[in-house]
N, C-alpha and C positions, 0 to 999 in steps of 0.2 A: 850537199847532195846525199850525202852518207849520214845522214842525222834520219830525214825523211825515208829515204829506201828502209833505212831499218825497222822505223816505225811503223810501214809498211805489212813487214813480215812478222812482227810481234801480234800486228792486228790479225792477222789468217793466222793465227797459233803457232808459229816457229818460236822455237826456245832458242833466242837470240843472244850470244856474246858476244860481245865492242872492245875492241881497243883502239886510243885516238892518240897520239900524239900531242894532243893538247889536249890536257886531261881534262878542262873545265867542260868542254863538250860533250864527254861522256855523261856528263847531268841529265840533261835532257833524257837520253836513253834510258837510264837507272831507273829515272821517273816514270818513264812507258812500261818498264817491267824486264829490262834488259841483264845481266850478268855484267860483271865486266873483268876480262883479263890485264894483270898488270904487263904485259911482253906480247909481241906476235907469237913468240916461242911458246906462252904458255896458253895462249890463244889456242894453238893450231893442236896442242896433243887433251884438249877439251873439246873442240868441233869436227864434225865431219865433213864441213862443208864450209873454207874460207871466202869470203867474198871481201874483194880491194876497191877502193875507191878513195884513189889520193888525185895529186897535181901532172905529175912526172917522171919523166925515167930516172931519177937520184933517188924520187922518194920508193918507187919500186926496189931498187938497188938496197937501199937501208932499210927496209921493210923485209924484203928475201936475207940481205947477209949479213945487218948490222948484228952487233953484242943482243944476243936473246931475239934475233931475228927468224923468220918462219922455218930456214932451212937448218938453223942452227939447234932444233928440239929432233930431229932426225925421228921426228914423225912417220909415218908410211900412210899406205890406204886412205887419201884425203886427197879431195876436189878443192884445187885454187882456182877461183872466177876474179879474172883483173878485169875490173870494170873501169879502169880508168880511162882517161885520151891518151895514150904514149903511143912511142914506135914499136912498128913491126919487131923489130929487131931484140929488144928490150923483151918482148914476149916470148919469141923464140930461144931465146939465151935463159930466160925461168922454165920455160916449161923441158928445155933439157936437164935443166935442174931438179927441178920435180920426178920426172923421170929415173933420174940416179937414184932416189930415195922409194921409189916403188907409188908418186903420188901423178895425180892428173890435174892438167891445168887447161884451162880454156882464156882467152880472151874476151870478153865481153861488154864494149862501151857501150855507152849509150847515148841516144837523142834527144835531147831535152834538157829543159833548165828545172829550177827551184819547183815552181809552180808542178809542173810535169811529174817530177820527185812526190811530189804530195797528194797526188791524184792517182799514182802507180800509173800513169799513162807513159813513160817512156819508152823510147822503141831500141829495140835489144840488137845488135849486131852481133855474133860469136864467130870464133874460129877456135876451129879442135875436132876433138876427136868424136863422132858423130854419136855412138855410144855415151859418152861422158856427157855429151850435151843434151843428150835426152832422158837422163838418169836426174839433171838438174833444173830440167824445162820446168816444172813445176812451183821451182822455188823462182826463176825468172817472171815468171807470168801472174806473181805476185806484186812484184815490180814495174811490169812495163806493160802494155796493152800489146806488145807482140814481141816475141824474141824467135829470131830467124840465123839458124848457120848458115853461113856466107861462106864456108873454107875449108883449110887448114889452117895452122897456128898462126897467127900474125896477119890473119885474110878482114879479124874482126877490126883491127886495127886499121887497116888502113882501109875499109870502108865507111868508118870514121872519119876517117882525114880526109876522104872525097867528101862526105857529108859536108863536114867543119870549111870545104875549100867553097864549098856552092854558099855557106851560112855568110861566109867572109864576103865572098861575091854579091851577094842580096844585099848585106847590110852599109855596103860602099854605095850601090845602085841607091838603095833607098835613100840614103844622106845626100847624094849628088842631084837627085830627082828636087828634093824640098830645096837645095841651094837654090836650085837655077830657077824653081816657081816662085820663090825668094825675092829672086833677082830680076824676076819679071811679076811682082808686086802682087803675085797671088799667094793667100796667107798657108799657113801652114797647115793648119786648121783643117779650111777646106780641099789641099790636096790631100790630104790622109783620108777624110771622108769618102770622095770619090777613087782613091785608090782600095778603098775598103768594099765598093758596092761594085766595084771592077771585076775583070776576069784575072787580076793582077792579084788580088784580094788574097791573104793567106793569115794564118794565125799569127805567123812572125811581124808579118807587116802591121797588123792591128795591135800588139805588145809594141813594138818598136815604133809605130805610128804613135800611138802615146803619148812612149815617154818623151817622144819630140817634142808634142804638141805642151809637154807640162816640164819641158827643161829639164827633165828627170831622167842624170847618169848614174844614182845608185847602181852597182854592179850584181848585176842577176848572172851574167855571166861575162866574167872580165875581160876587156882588151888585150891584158896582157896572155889571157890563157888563150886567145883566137889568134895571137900573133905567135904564140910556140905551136900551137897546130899548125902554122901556114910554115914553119920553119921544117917541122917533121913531114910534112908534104913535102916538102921542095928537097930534102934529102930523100926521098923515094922517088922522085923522079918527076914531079908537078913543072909544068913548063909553058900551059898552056898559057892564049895572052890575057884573057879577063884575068885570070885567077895570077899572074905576074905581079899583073897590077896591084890584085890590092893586096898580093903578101906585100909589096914594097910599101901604100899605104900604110899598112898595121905596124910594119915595123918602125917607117918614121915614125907612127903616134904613140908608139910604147913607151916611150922616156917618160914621155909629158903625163898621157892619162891611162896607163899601163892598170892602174887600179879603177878606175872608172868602168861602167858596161862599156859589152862592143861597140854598142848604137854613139858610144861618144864620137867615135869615127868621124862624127859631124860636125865637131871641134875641126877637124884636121882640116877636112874637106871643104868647112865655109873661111878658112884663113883669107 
């Protein structure tokens, strides 16, 4: 996701620095016209404006506080935007961090996969400081076809996790739907069709209809990452019974096809 958002912002003329964790990545970038810092550390006292986009609350953690980590360049007057999927929690606990050092942070996930990444069309959730978020709307709106404050700090985060809880819920529904038309000898084929020209009909369902229809679990966006959302939900307080459901779904199917897309779900479902 973080390859594409960049290339992104290189195209509308931002003078873009990267730093990856896994350096071969940074290629790509270098190739589009990007800079590249060897540290967050030496990242953040070169930018005026950090933007994250990793996995999870560890890599957040070693990102902020590892050796040559963001907070450890004791930087000031700098915008951090964590675009990642973590918890509430994890954001509140940086951006008091940032705070100590005289710097502002926002939280900012996003909606959308790969495809979405490279269209700029992802849609932008933020929490923060409403100031701060409209000082960076601009560099957003490069990225996504809408970025909306939702909050205070941690608010972008877990509107996130409501999104990721309904994404989870659809992509159960939809496996369970093709089982049972399946199972009543109507092909797969043609329920995707007619769920396509339905009032059911949505861009997920026609991506995920798909790759049904052509056996294809390449991971656009993994099992495994929709079964730690549904975990970070239910540590905030997710109880309701659709969405029980299929965090318990996700989580049996993680072992097995934890690296496969979410749509493998289908694996689980047709046992």
């Amino acid at each position: 996701m973080g390859i594409p958002m960049s290339q992104s912002l290189i195209k509308a003329g931002f003078p873009v620095i990267v730093y990856n964790r896994t350096k071969a990545k940074e290629d790509h970038l270098k190739a589009s016209g990007a800079s590249v810092a060897l540290t967050p550390a030496a990242l953040i006292q070169q930018a005026d404006v950090v933007i994250l986009m990793v996995t999870n609350d560890k890599a957040i953690d070693d990102i902020f506080r590892g050796n040559n980590g963001l907070l450890a360049a004791g930087a000031s007057g700098k915008v951090i935007i964590n675009m990642s999927t973590v918890s509430p929690a994890i954001s509140k606990e940086m951006a008091a961090a940032c705070a100590e050092q005289g710097n502002q942070y926002l939280d900012a996930p996003v909606s959308g996969s790969v495809k979405q990444a490279q269209d700029a069309q992802l849609v932008i959730m933020a929490g923060g400081d409403e100031n701060t978020f409209e000082k960076v709307k601009p560099i957003l709106e490069k990225i996504g076809r809408m970025a909306l404050l939702v909050g205070n700090t941690g608010a972008g985060n877990t509107a996130k996790l409501v999104i990721n809880t309904l994404l989870g819920i659809q992509a159960q529904g939809l496996t369970e739907a093709i089982v049972f038309a399946q199972r009543s000898s109507i092909s797969t084929t043609d329920l995707v069709a007619l769920i396509n020209n339905s009032a059911l009909g949505s861009p997920f369902i026609k991506i995920k209809g798909e790759a049904l229809v052509n056996n294809n679990f390449n991971a656009m966006f993994s099992l495994s990452n929709i079964a730690k959302d549904l975990r970070l939900a239910k540590d905030i307080g997710l109880s309701t019974p659709l969405a029980e459901v299929a965090y318990q779904t996700f989580q049996d199917a993680e072992p097995a096809l934890g690296d496969e897309d979410i749509i493998a779900v289908y694996k689980q479902i047709s046992i």
